[in-house]
N, CA, C, O and CB atoms as a CASP TS submission, in Angstrom:
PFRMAT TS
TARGET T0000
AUTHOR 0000-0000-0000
METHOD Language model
MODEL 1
PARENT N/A
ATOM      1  N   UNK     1     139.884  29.723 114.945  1.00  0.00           N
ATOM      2  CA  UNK     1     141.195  29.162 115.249  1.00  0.00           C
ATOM      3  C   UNK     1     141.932  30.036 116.267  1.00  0.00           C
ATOM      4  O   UNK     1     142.510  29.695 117.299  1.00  0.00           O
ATOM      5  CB  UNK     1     142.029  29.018 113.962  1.00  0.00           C
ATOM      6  N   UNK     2     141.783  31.138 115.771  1.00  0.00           N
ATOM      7  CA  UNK     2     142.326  32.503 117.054  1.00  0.00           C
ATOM      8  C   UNK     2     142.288  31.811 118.291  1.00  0.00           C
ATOM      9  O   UNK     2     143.196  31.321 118.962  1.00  0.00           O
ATOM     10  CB  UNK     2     141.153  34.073 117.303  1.00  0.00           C
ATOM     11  N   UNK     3     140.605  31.886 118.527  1.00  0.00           N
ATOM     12  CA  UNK     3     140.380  31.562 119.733  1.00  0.00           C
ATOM     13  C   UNK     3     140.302  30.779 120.283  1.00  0.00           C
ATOM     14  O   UNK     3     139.851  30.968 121.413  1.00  0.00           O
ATOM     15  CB  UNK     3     139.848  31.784 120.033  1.00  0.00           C
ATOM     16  N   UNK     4     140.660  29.436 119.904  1.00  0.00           N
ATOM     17  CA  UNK     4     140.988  28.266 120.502  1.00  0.00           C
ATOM     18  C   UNK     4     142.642  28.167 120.829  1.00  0.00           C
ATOM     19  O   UNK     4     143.255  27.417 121.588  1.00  0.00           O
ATOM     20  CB  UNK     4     140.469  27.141 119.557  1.00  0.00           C
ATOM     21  N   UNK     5     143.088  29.210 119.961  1.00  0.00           N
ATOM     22  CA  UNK     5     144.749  29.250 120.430  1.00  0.00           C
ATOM     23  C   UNK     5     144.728  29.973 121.821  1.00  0.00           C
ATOM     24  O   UNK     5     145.329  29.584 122.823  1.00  0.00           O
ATOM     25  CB  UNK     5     145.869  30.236 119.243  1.00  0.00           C
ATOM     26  N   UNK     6     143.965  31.048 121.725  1.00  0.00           N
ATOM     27  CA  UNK     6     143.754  31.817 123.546  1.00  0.00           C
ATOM     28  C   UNK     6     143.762  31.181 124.382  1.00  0.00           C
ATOM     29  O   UNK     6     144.471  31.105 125.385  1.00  0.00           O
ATOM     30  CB  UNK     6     142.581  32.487 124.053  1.00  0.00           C
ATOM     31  N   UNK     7     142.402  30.311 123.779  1.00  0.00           N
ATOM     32  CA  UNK     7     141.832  29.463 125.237  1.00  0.00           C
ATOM     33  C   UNK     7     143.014  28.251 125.352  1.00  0.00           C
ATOM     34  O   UNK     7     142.774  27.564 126.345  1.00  0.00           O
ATOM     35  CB  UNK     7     139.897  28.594 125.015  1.00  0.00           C
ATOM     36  N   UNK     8     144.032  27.864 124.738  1.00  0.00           N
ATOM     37  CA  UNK     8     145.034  27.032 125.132  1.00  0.00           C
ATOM     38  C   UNK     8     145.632  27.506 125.537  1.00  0.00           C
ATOM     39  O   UNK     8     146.135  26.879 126.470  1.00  0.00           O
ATOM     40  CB  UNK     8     145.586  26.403 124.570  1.00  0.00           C
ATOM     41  N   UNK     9     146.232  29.035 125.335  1.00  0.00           N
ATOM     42  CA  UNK     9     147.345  29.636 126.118  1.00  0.00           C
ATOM     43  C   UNK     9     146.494  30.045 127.488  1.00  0.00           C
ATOM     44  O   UNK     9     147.335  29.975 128.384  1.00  0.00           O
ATOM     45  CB  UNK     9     148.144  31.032 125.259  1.00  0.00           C
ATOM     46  N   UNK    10     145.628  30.314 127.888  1.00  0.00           N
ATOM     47  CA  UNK    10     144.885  30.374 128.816  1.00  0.00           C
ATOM     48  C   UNK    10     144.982  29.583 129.956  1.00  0.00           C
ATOM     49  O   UNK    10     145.216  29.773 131.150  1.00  0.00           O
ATOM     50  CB  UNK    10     143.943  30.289 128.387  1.00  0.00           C
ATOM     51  N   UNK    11     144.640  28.287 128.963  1.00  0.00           N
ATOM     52  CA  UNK    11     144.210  26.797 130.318  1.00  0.00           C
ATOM     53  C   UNK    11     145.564  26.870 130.467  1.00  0.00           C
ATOM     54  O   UNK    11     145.785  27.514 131.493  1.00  0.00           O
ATOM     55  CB  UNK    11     143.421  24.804 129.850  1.00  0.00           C
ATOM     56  N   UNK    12     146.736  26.470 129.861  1.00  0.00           N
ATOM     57  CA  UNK    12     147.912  26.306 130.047  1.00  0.00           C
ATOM     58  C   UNK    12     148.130  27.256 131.481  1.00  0.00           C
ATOM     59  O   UNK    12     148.128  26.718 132.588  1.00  0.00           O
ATOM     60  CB  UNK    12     148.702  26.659 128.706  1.00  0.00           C
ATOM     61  N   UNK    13     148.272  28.383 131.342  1.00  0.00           N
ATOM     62  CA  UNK    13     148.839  29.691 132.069  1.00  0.00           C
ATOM     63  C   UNK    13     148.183  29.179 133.779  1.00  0.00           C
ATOM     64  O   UNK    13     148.762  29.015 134.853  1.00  0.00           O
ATOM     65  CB  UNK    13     147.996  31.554 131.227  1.00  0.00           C
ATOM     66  N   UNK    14     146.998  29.072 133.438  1.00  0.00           N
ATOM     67  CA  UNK    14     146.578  28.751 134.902  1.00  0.00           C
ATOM     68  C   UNK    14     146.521  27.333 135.027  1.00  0.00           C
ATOM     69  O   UNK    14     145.772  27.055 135.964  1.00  0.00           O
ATOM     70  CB  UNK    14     145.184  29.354 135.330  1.00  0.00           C
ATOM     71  N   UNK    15     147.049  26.196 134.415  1.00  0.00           N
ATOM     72  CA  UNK    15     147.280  25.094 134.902  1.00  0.00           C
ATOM     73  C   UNK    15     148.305  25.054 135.471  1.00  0.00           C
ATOM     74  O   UNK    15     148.250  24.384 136.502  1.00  0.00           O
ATOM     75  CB  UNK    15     147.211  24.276 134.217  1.00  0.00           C
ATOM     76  N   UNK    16     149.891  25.786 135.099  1.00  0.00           N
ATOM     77  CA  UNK    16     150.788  26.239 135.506  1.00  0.00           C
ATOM     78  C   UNK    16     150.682  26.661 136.683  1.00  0.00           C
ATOM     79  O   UNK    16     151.163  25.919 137.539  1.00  0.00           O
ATOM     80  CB  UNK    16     151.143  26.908 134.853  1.00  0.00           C
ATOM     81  N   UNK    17     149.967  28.101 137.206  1.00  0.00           N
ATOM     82  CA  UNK    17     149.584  28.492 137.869  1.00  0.00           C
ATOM     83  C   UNK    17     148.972  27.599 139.517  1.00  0.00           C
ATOM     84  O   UNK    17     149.198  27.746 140.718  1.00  0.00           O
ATOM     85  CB  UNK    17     148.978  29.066 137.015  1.00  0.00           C
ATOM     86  N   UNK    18     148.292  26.861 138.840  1.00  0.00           N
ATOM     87  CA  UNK    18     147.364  25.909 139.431  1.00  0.00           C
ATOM     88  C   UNK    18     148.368  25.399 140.566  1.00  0.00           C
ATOM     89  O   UNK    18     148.350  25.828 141.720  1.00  0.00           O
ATOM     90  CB  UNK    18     146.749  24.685 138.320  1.00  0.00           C
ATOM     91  N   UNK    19     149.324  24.337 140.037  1.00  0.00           N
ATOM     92  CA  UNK    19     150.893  23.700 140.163  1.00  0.00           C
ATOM     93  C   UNK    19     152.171  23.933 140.588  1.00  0.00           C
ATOM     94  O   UNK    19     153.195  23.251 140.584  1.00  0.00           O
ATOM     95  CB  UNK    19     151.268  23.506 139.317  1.00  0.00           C
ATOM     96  N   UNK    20     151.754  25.640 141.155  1.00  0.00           N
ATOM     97  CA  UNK    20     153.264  26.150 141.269  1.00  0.00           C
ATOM     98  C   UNK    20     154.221  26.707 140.445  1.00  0.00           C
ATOM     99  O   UNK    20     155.340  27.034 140.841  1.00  0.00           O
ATOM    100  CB  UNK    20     153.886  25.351 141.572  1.00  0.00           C
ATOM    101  N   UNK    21     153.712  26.861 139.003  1.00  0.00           N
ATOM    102  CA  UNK    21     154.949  27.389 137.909  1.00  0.00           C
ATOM    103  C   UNK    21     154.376  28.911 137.891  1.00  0.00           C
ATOM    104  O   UNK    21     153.186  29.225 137.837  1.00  0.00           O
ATOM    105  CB  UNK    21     154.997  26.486 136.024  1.00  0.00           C
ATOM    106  N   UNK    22     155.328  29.652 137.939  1.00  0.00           N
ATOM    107  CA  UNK    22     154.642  30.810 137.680  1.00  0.00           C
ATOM    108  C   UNK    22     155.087  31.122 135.894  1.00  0.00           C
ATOM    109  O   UNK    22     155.873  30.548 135.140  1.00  0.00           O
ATOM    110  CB  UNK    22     155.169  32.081 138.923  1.00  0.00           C
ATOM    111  N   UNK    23     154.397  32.004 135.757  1.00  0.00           N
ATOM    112  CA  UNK    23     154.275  32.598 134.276  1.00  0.00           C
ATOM    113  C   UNK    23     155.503  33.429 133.158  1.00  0.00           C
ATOM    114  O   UNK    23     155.079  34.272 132.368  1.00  0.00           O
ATOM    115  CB  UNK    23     153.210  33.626 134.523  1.00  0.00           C
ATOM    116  N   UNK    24     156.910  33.111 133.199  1.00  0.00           N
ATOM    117  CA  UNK    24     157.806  33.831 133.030  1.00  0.00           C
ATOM    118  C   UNK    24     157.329  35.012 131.986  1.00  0.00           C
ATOM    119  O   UNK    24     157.699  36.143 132.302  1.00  0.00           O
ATOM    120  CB  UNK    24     158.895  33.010 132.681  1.00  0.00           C
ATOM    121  N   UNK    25     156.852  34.936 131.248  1.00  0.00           N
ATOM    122  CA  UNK    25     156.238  35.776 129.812  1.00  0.00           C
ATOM    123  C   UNK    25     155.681  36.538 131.171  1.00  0.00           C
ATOM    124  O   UNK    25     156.625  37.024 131.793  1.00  0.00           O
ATOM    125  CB  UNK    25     154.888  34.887 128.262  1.00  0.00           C
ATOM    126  N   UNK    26     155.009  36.661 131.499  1.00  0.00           N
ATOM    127  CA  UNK    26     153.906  37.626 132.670  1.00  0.00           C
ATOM    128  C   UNK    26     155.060  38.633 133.591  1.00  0.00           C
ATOM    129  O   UNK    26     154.948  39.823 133.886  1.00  0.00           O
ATOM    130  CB  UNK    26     152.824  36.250 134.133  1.00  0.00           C
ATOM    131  N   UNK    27     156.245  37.613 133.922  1.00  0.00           N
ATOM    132  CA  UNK    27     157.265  38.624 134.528  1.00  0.00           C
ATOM    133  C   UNK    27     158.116  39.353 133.793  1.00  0.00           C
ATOM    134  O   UNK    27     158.654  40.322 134.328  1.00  0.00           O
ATOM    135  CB  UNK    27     158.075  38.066 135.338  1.00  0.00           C
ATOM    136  N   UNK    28     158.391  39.037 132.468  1.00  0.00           N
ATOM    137  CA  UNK    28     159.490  39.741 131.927  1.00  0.00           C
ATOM    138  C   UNK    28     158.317  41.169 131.335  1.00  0.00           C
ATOM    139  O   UNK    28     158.524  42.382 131.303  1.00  0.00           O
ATOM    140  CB  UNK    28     160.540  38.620 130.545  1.00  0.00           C
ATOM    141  N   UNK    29     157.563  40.668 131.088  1.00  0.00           N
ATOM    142  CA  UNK    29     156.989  41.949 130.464  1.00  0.00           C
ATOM    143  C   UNK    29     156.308  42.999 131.744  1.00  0.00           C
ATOM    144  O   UNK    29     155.576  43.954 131.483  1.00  0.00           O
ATOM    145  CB  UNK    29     155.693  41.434 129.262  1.00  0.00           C
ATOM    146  N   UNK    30     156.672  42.643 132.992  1.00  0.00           N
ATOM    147  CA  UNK    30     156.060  43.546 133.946  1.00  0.00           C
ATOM    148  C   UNK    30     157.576  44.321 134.499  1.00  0.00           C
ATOM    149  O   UNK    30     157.744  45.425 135.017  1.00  0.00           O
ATOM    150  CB  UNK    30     155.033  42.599 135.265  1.00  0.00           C
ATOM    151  N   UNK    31     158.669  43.111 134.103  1.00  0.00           N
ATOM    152  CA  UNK    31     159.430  44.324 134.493  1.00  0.00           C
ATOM    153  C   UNK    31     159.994  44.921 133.228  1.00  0.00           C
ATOM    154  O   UNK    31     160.645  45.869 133.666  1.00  0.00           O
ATOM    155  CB  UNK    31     160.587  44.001 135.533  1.00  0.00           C
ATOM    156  N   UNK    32     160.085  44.924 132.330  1.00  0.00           N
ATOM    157  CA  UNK    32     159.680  46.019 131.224  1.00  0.00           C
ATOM    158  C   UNK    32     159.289  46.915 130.623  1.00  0.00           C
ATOM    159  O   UNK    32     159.768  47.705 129.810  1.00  0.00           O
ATOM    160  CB  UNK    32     159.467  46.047 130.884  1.00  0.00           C
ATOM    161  N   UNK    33     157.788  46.653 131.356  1.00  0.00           N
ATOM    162  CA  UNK    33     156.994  48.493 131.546  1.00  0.00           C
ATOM    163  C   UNK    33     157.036  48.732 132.757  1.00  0.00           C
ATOM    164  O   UNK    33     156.379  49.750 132.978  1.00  0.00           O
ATOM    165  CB  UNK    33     155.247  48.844 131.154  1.00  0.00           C
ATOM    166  N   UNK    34     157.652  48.146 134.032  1.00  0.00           N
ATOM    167  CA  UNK    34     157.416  48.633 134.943  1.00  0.00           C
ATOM    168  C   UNK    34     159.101  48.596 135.786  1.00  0.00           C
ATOM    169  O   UNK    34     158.872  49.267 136.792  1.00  0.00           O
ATOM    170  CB  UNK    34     156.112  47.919 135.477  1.00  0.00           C
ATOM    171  N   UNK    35     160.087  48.312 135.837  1.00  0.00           N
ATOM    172  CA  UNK    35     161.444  48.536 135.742  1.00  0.00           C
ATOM    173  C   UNK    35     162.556  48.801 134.806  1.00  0.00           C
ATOM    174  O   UNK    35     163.677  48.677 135.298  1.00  0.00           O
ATOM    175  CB  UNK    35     161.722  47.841 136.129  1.00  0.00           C
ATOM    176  N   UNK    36     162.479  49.167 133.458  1.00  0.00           N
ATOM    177  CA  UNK    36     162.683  49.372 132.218  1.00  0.00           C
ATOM    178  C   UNK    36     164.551  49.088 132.772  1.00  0.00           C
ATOM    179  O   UNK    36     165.372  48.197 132.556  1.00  0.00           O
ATOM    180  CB  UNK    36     161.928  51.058 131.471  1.00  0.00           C
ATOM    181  N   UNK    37     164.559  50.345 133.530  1.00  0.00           N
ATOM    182  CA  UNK    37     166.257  50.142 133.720  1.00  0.00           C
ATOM    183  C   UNK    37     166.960  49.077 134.463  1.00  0.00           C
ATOM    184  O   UNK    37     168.123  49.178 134.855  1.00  0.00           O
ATOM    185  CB  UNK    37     166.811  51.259 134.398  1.00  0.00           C
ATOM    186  N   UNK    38     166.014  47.803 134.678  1.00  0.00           N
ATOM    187  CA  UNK    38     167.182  46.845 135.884  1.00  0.00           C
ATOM    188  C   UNK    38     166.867  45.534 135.242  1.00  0.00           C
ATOM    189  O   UNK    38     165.755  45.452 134.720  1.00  0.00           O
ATOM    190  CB  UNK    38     166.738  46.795 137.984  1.00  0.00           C
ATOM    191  N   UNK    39     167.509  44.688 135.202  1.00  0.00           N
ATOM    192  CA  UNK    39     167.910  43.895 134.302  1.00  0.00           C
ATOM    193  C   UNK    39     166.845  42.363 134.135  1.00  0.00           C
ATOM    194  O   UNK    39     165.918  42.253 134.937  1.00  0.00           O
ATOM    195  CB  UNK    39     169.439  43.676 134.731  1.00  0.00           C
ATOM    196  N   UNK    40     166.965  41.737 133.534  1.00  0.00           N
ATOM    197  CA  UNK    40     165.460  40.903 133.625  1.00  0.00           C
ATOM    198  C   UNK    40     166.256  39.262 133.830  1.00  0.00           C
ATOM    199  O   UNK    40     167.207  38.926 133.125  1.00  0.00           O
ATOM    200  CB  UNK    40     164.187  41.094 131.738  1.00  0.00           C
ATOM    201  N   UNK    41     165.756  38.512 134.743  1.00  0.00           N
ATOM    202  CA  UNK    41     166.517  37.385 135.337  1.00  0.00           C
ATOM    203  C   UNK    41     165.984  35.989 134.067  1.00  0.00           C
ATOM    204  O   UNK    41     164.795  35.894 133.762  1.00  0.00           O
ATOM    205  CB  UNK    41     165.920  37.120 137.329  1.00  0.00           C
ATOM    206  N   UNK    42     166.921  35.142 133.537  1.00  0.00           N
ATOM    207  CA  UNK    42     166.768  34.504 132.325  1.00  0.00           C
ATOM    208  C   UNK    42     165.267  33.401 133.097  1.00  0.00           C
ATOM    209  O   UNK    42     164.794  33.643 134.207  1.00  0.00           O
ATOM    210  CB  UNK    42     168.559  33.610 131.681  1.00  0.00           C
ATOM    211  N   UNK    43     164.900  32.533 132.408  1.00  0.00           N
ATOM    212  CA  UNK    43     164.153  31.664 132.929  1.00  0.00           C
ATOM    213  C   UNK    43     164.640  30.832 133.698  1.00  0.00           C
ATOM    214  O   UNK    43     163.827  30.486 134.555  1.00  0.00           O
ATOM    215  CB  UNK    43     163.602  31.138 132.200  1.00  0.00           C
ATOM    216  N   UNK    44     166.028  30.148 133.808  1.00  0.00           N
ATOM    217  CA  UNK    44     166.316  29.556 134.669  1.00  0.00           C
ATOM    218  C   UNK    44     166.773  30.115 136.116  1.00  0.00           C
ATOM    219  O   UNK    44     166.664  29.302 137.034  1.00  0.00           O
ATOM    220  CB  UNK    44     167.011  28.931 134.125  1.00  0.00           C
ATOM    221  N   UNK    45     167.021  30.753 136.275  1.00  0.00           N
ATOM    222  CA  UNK    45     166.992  31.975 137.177  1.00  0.00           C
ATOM    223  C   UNK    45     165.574  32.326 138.144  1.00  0.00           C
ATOM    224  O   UNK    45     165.506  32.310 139.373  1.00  0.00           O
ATOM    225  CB  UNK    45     167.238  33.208 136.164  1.00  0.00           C
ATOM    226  N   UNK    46     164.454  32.652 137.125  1.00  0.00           N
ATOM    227  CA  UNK    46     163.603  33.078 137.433  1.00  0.00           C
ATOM    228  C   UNK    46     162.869  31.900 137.966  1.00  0.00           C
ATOM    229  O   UNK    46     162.073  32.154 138.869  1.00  0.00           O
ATOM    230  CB  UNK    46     163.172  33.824 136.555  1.00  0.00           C
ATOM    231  N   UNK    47     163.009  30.301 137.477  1.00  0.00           N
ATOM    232  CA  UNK    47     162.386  29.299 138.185  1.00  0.00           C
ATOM    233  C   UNK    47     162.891  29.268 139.610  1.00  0.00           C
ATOM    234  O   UNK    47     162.176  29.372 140.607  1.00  0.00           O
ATOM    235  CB  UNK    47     162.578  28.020 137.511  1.00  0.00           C
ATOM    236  N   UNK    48     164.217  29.112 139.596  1.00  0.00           N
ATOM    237  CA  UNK    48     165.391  28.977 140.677  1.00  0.00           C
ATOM    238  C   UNK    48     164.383  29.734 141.685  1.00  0.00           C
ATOM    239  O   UNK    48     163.738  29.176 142.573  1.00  0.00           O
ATOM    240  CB  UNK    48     167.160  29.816 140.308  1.00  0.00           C
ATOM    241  N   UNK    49     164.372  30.849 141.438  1.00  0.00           N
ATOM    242  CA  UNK    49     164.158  31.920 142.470  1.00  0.00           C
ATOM    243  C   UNK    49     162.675  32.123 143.440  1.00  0.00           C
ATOM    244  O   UNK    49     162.587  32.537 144.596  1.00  0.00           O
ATOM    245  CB  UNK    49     164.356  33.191 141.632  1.00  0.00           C
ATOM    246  N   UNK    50     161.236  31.523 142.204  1.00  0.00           N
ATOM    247  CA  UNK    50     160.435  31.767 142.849  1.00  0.00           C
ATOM    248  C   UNK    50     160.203  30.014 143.358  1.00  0.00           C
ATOM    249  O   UNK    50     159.189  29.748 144.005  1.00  0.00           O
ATOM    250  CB  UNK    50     159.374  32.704 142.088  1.00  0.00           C
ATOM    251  N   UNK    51     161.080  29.035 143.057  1.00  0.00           N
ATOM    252  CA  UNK    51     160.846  27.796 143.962  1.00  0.00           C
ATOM    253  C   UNK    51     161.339  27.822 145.068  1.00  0.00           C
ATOM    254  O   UNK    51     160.989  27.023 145.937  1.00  0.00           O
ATOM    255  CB  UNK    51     161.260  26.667 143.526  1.00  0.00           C
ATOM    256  N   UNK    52     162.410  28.902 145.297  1.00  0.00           N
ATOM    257  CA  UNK    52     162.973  29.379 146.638  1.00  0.00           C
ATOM    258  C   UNK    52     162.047  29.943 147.422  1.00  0.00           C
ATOM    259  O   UNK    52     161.636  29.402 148.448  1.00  0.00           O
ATOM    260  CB  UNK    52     164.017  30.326 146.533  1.00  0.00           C
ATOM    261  N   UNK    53     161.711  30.901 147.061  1.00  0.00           N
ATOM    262  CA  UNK    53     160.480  31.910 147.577  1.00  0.00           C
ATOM    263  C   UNK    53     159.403  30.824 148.000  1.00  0.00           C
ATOM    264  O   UNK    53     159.127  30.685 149.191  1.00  0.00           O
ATOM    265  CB  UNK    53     159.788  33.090 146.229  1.00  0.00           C
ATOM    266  N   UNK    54     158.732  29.974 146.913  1.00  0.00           N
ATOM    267  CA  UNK    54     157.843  29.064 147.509  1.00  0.00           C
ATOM    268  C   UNK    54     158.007  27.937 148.015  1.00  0.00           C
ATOM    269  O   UNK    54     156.932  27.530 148.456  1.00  0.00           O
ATOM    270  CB  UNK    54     157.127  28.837 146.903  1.00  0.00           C
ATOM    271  N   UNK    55     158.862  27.202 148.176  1.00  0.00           N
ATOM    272  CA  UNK    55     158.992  26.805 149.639  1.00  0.00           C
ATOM    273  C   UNK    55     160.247  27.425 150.476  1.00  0.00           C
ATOM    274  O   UNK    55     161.229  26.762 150.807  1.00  0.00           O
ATOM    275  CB  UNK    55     159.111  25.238 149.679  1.00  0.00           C
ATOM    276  N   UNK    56     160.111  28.392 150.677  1.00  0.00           N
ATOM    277  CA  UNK    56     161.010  29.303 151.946  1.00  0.00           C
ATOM    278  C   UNK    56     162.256  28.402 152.331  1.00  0.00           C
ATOM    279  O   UNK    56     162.475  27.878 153.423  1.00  0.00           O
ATOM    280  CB  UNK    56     159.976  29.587 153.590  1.00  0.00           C
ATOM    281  N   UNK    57     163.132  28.339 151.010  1.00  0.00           N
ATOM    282  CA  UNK    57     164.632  27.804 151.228  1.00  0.00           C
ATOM    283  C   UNK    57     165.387  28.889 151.497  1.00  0.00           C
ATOM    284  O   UNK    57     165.099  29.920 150.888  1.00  0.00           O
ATOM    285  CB  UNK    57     165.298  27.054 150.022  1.00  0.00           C
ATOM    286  N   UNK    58     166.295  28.907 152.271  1.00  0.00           N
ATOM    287  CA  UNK    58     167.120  29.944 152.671  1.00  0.00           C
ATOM    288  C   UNK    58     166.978  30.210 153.946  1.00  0.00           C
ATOM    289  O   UNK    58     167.934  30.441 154.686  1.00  0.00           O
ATOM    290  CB  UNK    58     166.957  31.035 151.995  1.00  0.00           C
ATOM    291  N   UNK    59     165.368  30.197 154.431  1.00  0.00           N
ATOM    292  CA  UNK    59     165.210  30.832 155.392  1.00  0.00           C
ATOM    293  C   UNK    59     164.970  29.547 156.795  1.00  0.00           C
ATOM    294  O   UNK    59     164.085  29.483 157.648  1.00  0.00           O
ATOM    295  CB  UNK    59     164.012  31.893 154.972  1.00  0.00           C
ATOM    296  N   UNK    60     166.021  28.766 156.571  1.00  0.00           N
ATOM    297  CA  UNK    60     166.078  27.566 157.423  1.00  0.00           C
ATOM    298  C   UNK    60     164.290  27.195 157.997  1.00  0.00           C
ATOM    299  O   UNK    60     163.956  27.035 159.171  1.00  0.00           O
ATOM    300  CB  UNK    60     167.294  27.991 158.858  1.00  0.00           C
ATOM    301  N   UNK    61     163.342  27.130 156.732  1.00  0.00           N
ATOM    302  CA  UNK    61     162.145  26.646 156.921  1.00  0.00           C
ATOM    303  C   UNK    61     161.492  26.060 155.980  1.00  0.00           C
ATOM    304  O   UNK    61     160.351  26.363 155.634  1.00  0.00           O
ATOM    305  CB  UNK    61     161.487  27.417 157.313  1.00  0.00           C
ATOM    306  N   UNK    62     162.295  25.030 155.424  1.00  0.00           N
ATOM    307  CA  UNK    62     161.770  24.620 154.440  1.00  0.00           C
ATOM    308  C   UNK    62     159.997  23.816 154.339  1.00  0.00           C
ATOM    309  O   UNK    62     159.625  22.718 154.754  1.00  0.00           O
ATOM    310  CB  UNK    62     162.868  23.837 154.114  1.00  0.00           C
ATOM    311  N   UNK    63     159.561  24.438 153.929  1.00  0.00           N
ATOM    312  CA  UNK    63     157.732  24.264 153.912  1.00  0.00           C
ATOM    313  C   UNK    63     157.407  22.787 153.138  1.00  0.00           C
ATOM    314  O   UNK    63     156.731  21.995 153.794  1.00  0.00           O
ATOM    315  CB  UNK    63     156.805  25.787 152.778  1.00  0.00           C
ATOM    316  N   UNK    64     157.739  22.470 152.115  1.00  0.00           N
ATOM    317  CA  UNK    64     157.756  21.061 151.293  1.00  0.00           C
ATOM    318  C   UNK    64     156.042  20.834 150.893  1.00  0.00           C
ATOM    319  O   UNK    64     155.575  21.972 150.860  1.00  0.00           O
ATOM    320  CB  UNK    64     158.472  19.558 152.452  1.00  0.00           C
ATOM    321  N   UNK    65     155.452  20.292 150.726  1.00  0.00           N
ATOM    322  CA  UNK    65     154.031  20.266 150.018  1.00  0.00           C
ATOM    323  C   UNK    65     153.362  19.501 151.897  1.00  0.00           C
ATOM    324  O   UNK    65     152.149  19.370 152.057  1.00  0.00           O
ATOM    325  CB  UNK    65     153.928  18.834 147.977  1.00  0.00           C
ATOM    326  N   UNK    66     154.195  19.174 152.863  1.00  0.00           N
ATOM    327  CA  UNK    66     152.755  18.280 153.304  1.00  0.00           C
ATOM    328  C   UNK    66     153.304  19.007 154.778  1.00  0.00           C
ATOM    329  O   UNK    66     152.684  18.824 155.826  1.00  0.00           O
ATOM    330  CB  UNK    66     152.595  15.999 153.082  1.00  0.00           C
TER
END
């Protein structure tokens, strides 16, 4: 049973992945052991931010899928 729960959190993670969502669990815990002192951006935030990043809004170039 373990391991069929893995392998769902697994396929999930990189179906996500696959699609454009990135992994929030994967970021909060990297800046945790790896920025301990600066503050960790909520999930809505953190979607906000890397759908910006991936398609380059802001930077008067918006990329769009085609």
């Amino acid at each position: 049973m373990r391991d069929l729960m893995a392998m769902k959190e697994w396929t999930v993670r990189a179906a996500r992945l696959m699609v454009g969502i990135p992994d929030y669990q994967t970021y909060v815990t990297h800046r945790q052991e790896t920025h301990p002192d600066q503050p960790v951006m909520t999930y809505e935030e953190f979607f906000v931010e890397r759908q910006n990043a991936r398609y380059a809004v802001g930077k008067g170039r918006f990329r769009g899928c085609c």
